[in-house]
C-alpha positions, -999 to 999 in steps of 0.1 A, spaced: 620 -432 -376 615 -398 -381 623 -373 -415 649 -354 -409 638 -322 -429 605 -319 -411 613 -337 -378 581 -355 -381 576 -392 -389 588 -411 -416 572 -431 -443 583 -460 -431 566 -451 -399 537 -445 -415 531 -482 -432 537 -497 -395 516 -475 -378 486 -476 -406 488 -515 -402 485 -516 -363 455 -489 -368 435 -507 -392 438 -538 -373 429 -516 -338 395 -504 -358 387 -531 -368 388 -549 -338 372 -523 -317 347 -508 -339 363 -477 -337 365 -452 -370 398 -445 -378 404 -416 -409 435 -416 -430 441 -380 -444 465 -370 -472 481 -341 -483 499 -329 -515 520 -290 -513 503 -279 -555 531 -270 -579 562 -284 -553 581 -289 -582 579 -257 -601 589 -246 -568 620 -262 -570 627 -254 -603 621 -219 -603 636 -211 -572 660 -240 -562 657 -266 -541 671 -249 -507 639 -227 -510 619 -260 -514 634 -274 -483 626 -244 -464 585 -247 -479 591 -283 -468 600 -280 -432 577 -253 -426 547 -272 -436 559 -299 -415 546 -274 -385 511 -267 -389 508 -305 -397 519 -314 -363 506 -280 -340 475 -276 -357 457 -315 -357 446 -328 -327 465 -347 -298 455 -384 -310 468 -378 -347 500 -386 -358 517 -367 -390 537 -386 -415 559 -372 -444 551 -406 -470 570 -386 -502 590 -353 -515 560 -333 -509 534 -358 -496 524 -362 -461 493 -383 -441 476 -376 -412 461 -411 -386 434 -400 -372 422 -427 -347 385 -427 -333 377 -401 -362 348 -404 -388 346 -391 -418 328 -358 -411 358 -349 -386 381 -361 -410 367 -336 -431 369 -308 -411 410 -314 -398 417 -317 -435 401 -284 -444 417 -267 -412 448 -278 -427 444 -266 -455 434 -233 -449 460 -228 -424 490 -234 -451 474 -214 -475 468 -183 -451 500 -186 -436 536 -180 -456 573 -202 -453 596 -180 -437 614 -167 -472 634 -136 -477 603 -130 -502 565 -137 -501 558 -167 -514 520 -183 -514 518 -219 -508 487 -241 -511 482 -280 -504 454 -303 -515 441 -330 -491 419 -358 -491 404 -384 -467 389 -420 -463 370 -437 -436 380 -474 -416 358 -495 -418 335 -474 -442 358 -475 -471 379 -496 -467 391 -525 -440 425 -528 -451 455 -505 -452 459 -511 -492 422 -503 -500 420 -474 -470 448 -459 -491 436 -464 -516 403 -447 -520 418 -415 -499 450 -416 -526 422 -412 -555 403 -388 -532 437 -368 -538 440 -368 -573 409 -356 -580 415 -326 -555 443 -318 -577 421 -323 -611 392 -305 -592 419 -272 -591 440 -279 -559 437 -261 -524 407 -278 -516 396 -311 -497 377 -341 -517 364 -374 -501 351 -406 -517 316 -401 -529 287 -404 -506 281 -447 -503 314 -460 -509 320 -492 -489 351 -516 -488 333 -534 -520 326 -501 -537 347 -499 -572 368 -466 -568 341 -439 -583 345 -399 -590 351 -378 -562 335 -351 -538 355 -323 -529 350 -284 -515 373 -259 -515 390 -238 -490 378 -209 -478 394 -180 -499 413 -183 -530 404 -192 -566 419 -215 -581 411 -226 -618 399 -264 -629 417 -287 -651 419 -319 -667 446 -344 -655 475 -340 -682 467 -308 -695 497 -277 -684 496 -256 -652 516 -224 -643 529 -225 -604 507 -207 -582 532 -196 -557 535 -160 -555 567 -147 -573 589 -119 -552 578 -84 -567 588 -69 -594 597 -99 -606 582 -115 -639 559 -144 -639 581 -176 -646 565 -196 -682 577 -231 -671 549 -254 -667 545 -288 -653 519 -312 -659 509 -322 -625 522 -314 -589 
């Protein structure tokens, strides 16, 4: 059951495995940390420079997401540009920490392109059983934890806030950024130019997209 652009493992993959790991947590006592990732602007990517070149961003990013986590965790592509990370025996602080190493990694490194081309991802984490004892609400909360990444100005990690249980109402976000890089804030909704760098010489493209 694996993707065949990346090589990695498939969504489908993905919903067995989060099942069985859920239900190994909670039956052990173990933590277990679901992280997930989004590439920012994938689809002004495509559109500006076709989806071959998207493919190519796509397969490359499948790499650090399997070389660079740790032996026990197991990389999933869930969606066009969406991947998650299991990451058994893992709290929340070490969730943390692979996310952001992730993330600095893609955005430090560059696809192999016949021109330089920046690519950043946003990621986001939640906890087993601390936020959430079932695959839907463990999704959930780290799905949220996502979106506010990407509200918060992408390229960055965000966690549910500080005391969120399995009962806990899904609340606003914490998140810190990466490293290096600045990246501007937004509402939800409201236009954003890609942030991929364009080959030189070349003009800035004007399309915008709402949210990527």
């Amino acid at each position: 059951m694996r993707d065949v652009l990346t090589g990695i493992l498939n969504r489908r993959a993905y919903e067995e495995r989060l099942r069985e790991e859920v239900e190994r947590s909670l039956r052990y006592s173990e933590h277990l940390s679901l992280i997930l990732t989004d590439l920012d602007h994938f689809k002004t990517i495509n559109d500006t420079y076709g989806h071959n070149t998207g493919d190519v961003v796509l397969h490359w990013v499948g790499r650090p997401l399997t070389e660079h986590t740790r032996s026990p965790d197991t990389p999933f592509r869930i969606g066009g540009e969406e991947f998650a990370i299991l990451a058994p025996a893992t709290n929340m602080e070490v969730a943390h920490h692979v996310a952001q190493r992730l993330v600095d990694i893609v955005a430090e490194a560059r696809p192999p392109l016949d021109f330089e081309m920046k690519v950043t991802m946003s990621a986001a984490f939640a906890c087993c059983p601390v936020n959430g004892t079932s695959a839907s609400a463990l999704f959930a909360h780290a799905d949220k934890a996502l979106l506010q990444a990407k509200v918060d100005g992408r390229s960055r990690v965000c966690g549910p806030p500080r005391g969120t249980t399995p009962e806990t109402e899904l609340a606003p976000n914490r998140c810190s950024r990466r490293r290096t890089g600045n990246a501007s804030t937004r509402q939800r909704g409201s236009p954003a130019v890609v942030e991929a760098d364009l080959p030189k010489n070349e003009a800035r493209p004007t399309q915008r997209v709402d949210r990527a």
